[in-house]
Structure formats: structure tokens, C-alpha cells
C-alpha positions as CSV (number, residue, x, y, z in Angstrom):
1,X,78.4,51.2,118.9
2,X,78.7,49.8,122.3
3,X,79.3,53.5,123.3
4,X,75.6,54.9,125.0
5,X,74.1,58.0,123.4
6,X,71.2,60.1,124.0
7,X,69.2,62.1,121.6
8,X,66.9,65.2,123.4
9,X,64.4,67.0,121.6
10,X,64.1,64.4,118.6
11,X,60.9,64.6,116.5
12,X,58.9,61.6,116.2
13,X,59.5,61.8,112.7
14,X,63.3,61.8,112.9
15,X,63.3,58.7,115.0
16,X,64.3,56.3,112.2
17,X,67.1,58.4,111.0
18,X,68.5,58.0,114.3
19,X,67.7,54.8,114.6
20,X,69.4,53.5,111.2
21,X,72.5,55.3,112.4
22,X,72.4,54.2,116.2
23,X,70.1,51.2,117.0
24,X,70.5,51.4,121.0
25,X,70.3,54.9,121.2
26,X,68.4,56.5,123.6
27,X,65.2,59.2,122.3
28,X,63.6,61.7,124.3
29,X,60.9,64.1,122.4
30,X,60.5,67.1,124.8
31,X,62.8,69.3,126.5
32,X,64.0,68.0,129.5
33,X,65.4,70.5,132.7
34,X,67.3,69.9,136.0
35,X,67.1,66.5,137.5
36,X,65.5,64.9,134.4
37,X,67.6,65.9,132.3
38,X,70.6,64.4,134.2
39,X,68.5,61.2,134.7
40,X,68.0,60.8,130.4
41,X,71.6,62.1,130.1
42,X,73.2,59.5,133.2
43,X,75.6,57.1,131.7
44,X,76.1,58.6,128.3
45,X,79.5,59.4,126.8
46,X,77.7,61.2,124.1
47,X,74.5,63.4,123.8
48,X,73.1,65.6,121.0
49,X,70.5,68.1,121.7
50,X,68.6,71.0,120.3
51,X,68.3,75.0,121.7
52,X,65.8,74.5,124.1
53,X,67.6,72.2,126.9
54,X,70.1,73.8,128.8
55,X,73.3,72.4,129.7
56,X,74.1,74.1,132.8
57,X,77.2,74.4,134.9
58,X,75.1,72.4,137.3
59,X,73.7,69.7,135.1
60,X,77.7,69.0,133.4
61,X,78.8,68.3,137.1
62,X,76.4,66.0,137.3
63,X,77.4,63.7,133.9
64,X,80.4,62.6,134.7
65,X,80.7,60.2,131.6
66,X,79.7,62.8,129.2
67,X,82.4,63.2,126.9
68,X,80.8,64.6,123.5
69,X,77.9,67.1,123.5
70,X,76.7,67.9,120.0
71,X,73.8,70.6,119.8
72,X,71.8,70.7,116.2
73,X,72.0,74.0,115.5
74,X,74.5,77.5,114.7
75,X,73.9,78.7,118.2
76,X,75.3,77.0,121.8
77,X,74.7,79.8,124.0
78,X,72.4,77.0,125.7
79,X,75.5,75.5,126.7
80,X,77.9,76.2,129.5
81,X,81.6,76.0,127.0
82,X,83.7,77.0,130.2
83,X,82.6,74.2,132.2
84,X,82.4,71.6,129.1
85,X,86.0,72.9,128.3
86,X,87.0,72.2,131.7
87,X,85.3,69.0,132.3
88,X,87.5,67.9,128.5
89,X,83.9,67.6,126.9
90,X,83.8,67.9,123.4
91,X,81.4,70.2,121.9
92,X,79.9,70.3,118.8
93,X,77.6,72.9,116.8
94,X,75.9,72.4,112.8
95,X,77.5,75.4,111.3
96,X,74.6,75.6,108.2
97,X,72.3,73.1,108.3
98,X,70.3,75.4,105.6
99,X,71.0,79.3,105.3
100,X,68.7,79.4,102.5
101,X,65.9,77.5,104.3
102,X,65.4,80.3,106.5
103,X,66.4,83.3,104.2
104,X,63.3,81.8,102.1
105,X,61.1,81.7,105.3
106,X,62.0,85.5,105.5
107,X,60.5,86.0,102.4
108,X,57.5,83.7,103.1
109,X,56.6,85.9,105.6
110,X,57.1,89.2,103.5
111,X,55.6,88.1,101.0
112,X,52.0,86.4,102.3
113,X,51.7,89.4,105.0
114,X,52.0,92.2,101.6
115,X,49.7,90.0,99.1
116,X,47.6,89.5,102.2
117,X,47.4,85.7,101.2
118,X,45.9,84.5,105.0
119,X,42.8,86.7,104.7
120,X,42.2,86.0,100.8
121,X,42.5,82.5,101.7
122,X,39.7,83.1,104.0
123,X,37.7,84.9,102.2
124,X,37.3,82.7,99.4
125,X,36.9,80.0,101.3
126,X,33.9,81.7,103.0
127,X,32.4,82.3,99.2
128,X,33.4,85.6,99.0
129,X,35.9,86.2,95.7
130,X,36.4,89.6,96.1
131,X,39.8,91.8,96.0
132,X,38.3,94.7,97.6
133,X,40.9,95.6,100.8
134,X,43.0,93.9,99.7
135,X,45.8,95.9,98.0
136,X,49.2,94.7,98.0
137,X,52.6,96.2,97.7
138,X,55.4,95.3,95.8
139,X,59.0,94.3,96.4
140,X,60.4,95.8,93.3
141,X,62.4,99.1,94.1
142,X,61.9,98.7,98.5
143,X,65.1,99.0,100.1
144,X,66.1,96.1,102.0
145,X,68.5,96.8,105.3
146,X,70.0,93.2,106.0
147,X,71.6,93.4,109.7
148,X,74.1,90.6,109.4
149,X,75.0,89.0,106.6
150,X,76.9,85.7,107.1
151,X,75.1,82.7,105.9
152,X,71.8,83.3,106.5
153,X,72.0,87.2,105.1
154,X,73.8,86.3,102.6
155,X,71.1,84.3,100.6
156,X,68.7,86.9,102.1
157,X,70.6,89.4,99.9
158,X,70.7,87.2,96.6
159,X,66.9,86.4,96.8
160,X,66.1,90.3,97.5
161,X,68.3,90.9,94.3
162,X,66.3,88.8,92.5
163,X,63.1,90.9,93.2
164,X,64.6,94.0,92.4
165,X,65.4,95.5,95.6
166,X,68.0,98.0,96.6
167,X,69.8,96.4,99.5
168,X,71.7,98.1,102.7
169,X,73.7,95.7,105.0
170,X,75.2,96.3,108.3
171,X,78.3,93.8,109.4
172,X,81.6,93.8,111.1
173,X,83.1,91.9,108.4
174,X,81.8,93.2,105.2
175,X,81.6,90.6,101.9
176,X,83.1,92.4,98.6
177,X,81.2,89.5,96.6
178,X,77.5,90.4,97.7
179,X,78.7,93.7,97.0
180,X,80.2,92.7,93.5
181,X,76.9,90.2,92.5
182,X,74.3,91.5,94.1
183,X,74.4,95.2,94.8
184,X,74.3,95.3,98.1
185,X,75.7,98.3,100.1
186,X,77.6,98.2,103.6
187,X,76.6,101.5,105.9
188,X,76.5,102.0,109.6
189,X,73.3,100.8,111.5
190,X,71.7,104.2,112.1
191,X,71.9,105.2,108.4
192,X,70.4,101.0,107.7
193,X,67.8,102.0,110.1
194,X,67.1,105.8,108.1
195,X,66.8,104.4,104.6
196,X,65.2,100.8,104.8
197,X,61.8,100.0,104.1
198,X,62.3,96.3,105.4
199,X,64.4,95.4,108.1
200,X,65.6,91.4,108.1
201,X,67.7,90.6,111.8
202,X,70.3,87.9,110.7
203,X,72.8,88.3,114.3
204,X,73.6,85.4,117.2
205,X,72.1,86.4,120.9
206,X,75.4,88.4,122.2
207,X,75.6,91.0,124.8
208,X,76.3,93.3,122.0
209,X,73.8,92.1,120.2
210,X,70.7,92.3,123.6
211,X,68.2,94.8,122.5
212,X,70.0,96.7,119.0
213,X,66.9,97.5,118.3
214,X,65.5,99.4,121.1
215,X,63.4,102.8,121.9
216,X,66.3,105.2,119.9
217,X,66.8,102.5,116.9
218,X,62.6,102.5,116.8
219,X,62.6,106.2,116.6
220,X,65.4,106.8,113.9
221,X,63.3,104.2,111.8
222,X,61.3,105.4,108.5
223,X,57.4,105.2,109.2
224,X,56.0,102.4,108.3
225,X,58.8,100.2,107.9
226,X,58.6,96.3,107.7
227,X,60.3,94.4,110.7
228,X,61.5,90.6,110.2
229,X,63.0,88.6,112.7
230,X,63.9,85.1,111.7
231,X,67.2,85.2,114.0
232,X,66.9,85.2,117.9
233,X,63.9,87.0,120.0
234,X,66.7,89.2,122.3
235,X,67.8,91.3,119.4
236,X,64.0,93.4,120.0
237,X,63.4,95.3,122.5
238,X,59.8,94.0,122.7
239,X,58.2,97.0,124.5
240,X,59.0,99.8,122.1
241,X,58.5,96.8,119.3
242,X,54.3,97.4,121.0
243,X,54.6,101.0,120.8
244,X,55.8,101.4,117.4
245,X,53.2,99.1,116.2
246,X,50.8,100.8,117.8
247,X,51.9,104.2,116.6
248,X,52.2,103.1,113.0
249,X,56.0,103.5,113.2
250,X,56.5,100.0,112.2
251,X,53.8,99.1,110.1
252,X,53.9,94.9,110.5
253,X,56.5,92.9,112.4
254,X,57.0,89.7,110.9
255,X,58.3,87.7,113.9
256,X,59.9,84.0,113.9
257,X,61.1,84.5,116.7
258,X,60.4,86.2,120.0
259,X,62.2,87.7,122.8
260,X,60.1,85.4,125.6
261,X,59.7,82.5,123.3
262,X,58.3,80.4,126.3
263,X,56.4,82.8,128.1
264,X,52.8,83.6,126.3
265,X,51.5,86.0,128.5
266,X,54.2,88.0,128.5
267,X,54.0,88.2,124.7
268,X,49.8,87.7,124.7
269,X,49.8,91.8,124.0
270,X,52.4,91.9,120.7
271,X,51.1,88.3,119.0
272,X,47.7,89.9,119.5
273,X,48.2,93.3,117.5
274,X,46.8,92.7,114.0
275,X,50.1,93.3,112.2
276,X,52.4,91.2,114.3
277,X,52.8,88.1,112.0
278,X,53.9,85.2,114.3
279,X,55.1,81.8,113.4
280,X,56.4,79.2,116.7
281,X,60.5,79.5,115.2
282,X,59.9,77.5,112.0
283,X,62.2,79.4,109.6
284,X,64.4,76.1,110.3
285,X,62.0,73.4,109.9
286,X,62.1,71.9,106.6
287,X,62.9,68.3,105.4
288,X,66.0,69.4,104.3
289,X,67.5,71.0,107.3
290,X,66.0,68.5,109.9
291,X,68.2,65.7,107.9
292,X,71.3,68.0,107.7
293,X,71.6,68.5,111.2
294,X,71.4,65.2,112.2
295,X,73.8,63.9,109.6
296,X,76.6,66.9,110.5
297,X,75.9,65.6,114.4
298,X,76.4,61.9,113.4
299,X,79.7,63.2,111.8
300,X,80.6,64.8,114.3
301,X,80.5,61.6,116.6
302,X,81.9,59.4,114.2
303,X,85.0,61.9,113.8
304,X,85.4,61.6,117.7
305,X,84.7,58.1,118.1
306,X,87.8,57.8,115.5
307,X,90.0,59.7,117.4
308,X,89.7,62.3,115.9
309,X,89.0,66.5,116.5
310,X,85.5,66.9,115.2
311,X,85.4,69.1,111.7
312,X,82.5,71.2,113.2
313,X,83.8,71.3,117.5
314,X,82.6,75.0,118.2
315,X,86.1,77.5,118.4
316,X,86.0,78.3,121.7
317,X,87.2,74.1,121.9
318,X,88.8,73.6,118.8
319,X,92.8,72.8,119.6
320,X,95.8,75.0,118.1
């Protein structure tokens, strides 16, 4: 491959699958902004990247050999697509690296947060076996409202089936064969938002999608319904998502994700109330997945390198 690439955002751990596929290519384990990133990036005809470093209009003007971008993940909103379009940069995207790697995270969190599996763990180790506070709650017979169900909903659906759930879903495009298999039940949002004792957030970071849960979508919400995010941080309105907590409204907030991700303090108030579960936007990060999306972005350059339009180049690229 006498063509240079550069890998950003590449675990140490996935630095021998890289290598193995491209010996001279260049690693770089954190994310990189503004003048370092063109510096790592200089030279290279391609690049593959993850969601944190931003490919700016004013960082692709800089790259002037850059001709294949492929980011490991569903979402490019990281990426400027006008300006790569422009500029005849190829862009690439890993349409699943794993739906069912995060819908099982969803339920990870559902489930240790209502068998309270943290504090038993503590307890016991501690000395104390003792159930007492403890009570849990079961999944048979809640009604799950899934709020998008392509990939990731979709398994979402299938595994809440499998517990006994009644399921509500909320999508543009409705699937017939959830409905068919597994039960599940298309309404508008507000009546999702009426009925559902668990809320799951499966949607990309649109405009139309900023904020759908705000103050009114809090308020038309049963008390003491379940909130899981596993999707993207902007879809909360993170203030009300305090207040609700605080008034019982929503009665935990199971959060993968977070709507200023980078920014501590401004979340310090929300990760600190007692029934806001936080993990740091693992539902992704599995063996599994990690080796998915690097093999779909090796595709991906191998397609191009050949000639050829990449199988997974994002729509807004693709040529008709």
C-alpha cells in the first residue's frame, strides 16, 4: 500500500488489527482538533476516524491530498459532506457495526439499575448479605415505548419481546415484521410518551430530532417512567431531564449518552442525582463491534483503492 493513511482515535488495543491490514499506517490514540489534526492528517490520501474529531470546512481546505475519509461509526454529522462532496472526497460511514451490541447495553442498564445489582454488589462485599431495600421490579408486563426503530430498535424490540413486554414504537417508516413477530405497536409520540413505562431513544442528532424530549414531552410523561438513552445526548433536553428527576416525574434516567458529553461541569448536577445511571458512551464498545468497524472501514478502502464506489460511501455521495 504505497498509498499513506491515517488512523485517529485508534485504541491501543486495535493497533495490531491495523497494523496486519496496513503496516505503514500512521496511529494516533486521542482526538486531535485544528492545526494538529491537519498536521497527523498532512499528506494522506486516506483517513478513517471516529465521532469525536471533527472534519471541519476549515480543516478539509487544508488536506489537499485527502481523497477518502472513512469515519467508524452510523453517524457523520462530525463531518462537513458539502465541502468533502465538493473537494471529490470520498466518504465513508459503518452502517451496523453491531445493532444488537447496543440494544443489549439498553437492557444492561435496565436491568442492573431495577435489580439494583451495583449496591448489592457493594453490600456484600462489605459483609452485609442482606436484601432488605432492595426490592426490584420486573420487566414482565411494562410497556416499552421504542422511539426509533431501525437497527438498533429493532433488536431492542425482539429482546423486550422476549421478556414479556408490551411494546409501543414511534417511526417515520413503520416495520410490518416487528409488528407481525414481535407485537410491537406504531402510535404517534405523545400517545408513546402517555402509555410507556420505559422510554429507549434510538434516533441520529437532526434538527428534527434537537431536544424531542423537552419541558411539554416531560410533562405528558407517566410518573415515574424509566428514561434510556443509548443514542445521541441532543435528543434531551437536559434541564427539564433535572427537574423531572427531581420531581419524581422520571423516576431513573439511564444515560449512555449525554447532551454535553465533553463538558463535566455542565452535567456535574444530572450525573450527580442518585437515579441518573451514567456510563462514558459504551453501549458500542464490545470486541465484536470494535473489529466490525474497522474491517467495514478497510473495505471500504480496498473498494476505492480498486476503483471502485465504496459499498458503504454515506448517500449524500453515493453516485446515480
Amino acid at each position: 500500500m504505497a498509498k499513506e493513511i491515517v488512523f485517529l482515535e485508534a485504541d491501543k488495543e486495535d493497533e495490531k488489527l491495523i497494523k496486519k491490514e496496513f503496516p505503514n499506517a500512521k496511529i494516533f490514540p486521542g482526538v486531535l482538533e485544528g492545526d494538529a489534526l491537519v498536521q497527523a492528517c498532512e499528506g494522506a490520501e486516506m483517513v478513517s476516524c471516529f465521532i469525536y474529531t471533527n472534519f471541519t470546512k476549515e480543516v478539509l481546505e487544508k488536506l489537499p491530498n485527502l481523497k477518502i475519509l472513512c469515519t467508524r461509526s452510523v453517524g457523520y454529522n462530525h463531518i462537513d459532506v458539502p465541502t468533502c462532496k465538493k473537494k471529490k472526497i470520498t466518504v465513508c460511514h459503518v452502517p451496523d457495526y453491531g445493532s444488537h451490541i447496543i440494544a443489549e447495553h439498553v437492557f444492561a442498564l435496565i436491568l442492573s439499575t431495577f435489580r439494583h445489582i451495583p449496591e448489592a454488589d457493594d453490600r456484600v462485599e462489605v459483609g452485609l448479605f442482606d436484601y432488605h431495600g432492595l426490592r426490584g421490579m420486573s420487566l414482565k408486563d411494562k410497556t416499552m415505548g421504542i422511539v426509533g426503530t431501525g437497527k438498533i430498535g429493532s433488536f431492542v424490540a425482539r429482546i423486550a419481546n422476549g421478556f414479556g413486554m408490551k411494546i409501543l414504537a414511534v417511526d417515520r417508516h413503520e416495520n410490518p415484521d416487528l409488528a407481525r413477530q414481535y407485537g410491537v405497536r406504531y402510535v404517534q409520540l405523545n400517545d408513546l410518551l402517555k402509555k410507556s413505562d420505559i422510554i429507549s431513544l434510538h434516533l441520529p442528532a437532526l434538527k428534527e430530532t434537537h431536544h424531542i424530549l423537552d419541558k411539554k414531552a416531560f410533562s405528558i410523561m407517566k410518573d415515574g417512567v424509566v428514561l434510556v438513552n443509548t443514542a445521541r445526548g441532543e435528543l434531551i433536553y437536559s434541564d427539564p431531564l433535572l427537574d423531572a428527576l427531581k420531581t419524581g416525574k422520571v423516576k431513573y434516567a439511564l444515560l449512555d449518552v449525554m447532551e454535553h458529553e465533553k463538558n463535566f461541569e455542565e452535567n456535574k448536577e444530572l450525573i450527580g442525582h442518585p437515579n441518573a445511571i451514567t456510563t462514558p458512551h459504551i453501549a458500542f464498545y464490545a470486541e465484536e463491534s470494535m473489529r466490525n468497524m474497522y474491517e467495514d472501514c478497510f473495505q471500504s478502502v480496498e473498494e476505492w483503492e480498486r476503483g471502485e464506489e465504496p459499498e458503504h460511501i454515506i448517500k449524500p455521495l453515493r453516485s446515480k
